[in-house]
Every structure is written in C-alpha cells, then in structure tokens.
C-alpha positions as CSV (number, residue, x, y, z in Angstrom):
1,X,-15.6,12.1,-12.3
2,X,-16.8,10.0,-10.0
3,X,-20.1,10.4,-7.7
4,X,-19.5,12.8,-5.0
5,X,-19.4,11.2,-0.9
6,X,-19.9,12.2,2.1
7,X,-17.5,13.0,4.8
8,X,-18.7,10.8,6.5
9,X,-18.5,8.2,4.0
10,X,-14.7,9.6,3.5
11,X,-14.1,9.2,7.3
12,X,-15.1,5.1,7.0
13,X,-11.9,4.8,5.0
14,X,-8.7,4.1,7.1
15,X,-5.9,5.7,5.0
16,X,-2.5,5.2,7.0
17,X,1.3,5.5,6.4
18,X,3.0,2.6,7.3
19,X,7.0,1.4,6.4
20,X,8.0,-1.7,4.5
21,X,10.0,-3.9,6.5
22,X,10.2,-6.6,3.8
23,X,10.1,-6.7,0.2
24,X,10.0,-10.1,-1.9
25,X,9.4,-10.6,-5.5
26,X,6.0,-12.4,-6.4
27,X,6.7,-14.5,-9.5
28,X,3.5,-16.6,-9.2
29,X,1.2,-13.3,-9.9
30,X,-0.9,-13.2,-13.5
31,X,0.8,-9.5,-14.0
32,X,4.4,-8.5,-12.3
33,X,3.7,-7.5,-9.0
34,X,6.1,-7.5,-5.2
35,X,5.1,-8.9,-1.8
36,X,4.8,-6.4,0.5
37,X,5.0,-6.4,4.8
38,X,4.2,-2.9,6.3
39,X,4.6,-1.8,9.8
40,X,1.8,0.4,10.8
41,X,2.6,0.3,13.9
42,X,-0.1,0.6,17.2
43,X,-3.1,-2.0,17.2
44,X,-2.4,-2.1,13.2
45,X,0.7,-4.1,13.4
46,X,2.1,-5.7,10.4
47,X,0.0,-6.2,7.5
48,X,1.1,-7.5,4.0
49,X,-0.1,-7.0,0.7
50,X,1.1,-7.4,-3.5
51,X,1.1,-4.3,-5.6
52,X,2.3,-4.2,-9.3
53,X,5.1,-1.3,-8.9
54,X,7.9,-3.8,-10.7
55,X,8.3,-0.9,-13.0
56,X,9.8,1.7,-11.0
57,X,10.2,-0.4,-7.7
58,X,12.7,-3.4,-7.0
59,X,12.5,-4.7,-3.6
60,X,15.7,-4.3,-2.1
61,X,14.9,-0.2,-2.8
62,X,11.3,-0.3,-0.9
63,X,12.5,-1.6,2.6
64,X,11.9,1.5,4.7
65,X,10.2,4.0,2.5
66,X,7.0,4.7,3.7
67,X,3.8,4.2,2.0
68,X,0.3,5.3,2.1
69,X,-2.3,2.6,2.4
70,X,-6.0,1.5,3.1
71,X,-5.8,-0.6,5.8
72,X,-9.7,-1.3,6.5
73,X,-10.7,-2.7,3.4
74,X,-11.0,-6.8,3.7
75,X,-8.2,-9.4,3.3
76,X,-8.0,-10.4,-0.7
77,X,-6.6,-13.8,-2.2
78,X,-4.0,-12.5,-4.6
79,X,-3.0,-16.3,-6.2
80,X,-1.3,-18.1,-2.9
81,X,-0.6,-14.7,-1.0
82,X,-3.6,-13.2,1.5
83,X,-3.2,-9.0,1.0
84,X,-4.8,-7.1,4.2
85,X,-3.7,-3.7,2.9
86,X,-4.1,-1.3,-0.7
87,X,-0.9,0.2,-0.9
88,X,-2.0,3.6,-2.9
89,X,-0.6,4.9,-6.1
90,X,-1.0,7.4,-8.9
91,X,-0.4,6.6,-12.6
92,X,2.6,7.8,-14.0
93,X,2.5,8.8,-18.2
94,X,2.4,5.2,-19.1
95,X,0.4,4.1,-16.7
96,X,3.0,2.3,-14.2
97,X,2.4,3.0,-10.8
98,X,3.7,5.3,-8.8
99,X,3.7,5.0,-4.8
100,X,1.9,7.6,-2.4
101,X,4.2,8.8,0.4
102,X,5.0,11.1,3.0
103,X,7.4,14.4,2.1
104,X,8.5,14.2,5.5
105,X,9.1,10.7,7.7
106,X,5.8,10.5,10.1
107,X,5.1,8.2,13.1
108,X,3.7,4.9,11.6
109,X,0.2,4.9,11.8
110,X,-0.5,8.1,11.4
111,X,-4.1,8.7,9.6
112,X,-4.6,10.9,6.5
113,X,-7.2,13.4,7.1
C-alpha cells in the first residue's frame, strides 16, 4: 500500500473526463502504444497523449468513448510525440490495460471528486 495523502494533496491532482476525438496508431513507440487527442472541453481544450491499450483497444473503436485522465501533470516526450495528459487505467488478469470511464456520458471536463 502506498503512503497515505492528504486531501489536500488529493485535491492538487486534476482528474477529468474528457472524449477522444482522434485515435492514430504509434508505431515508433519502444512498447505498442496509440496516439491519443481528448477533448476536455472549457479552458482544457484538446490535449493529446500515448497509452499502451493496443491489447484491448484499436483506434477506430476509441473515437468518442470517454476517458478519465490527469490533466495537470507536465507535458512528457514519449519518442517524437509530446503527451499533456495520463489517460488512467486498471490492470486487467494479465496485466493489459484497461481504460477508466464514465457509466454514464458526462459533460467534458467534468472533475472527479
């Protein structure tokens, strides 16, 4: 387990759902991994990031599903491709990644509390 926070060190992280509005493949990444552009919405805008989901993800199949995301982390060099965003996920019982979202569609933006 890992050292218990604060809330108020849990209220410094901006968790947000946001919906991909484009999906490319990322062959040039050490491990499989997909491009990702997210509307947030607001002040937020677009922001982009990679995530390694090729196992249960293609990207024709992620253009508007919503995801859940840190969006105030800093930008990252992933190879040629800037990411400004962790998409979140949970390990499935391999260990692929499985995407955080919404049971409901929610306004874009919208903060996790």
């Amino acid at each position: 387990m890992a050292d218990e926070i604060s809330f108020d060190d849990f209220q410094r992280v901006e968790i947000r759902v946001g919906t991909v509005i484009d999906a490319q493949p990322f062959p040039e990444a050490r491990k499989p991994a997909i491009k990702l552009w997210v509307e947030f919405g607001g002040t937020i805008g677009v922001r982009k990031t990679s995530a390694q989901i090729t196992k249960h993800y293609t990207p024709d199949r992620l253009i508007g599903r919503q995801v859940v995301a840190v969006v105030n982390f800093p930008a990252r060099q992933i190879g040629s491709f800037m990411s400004e965003v962790l998409v979140l996920g949970v390990p499935d019982d391999t260990g692929d990644v499985v995407l955080l979202r919404p049971d409901l569609r929610v306004p874009d933006g919208g903060r996790m509390f």
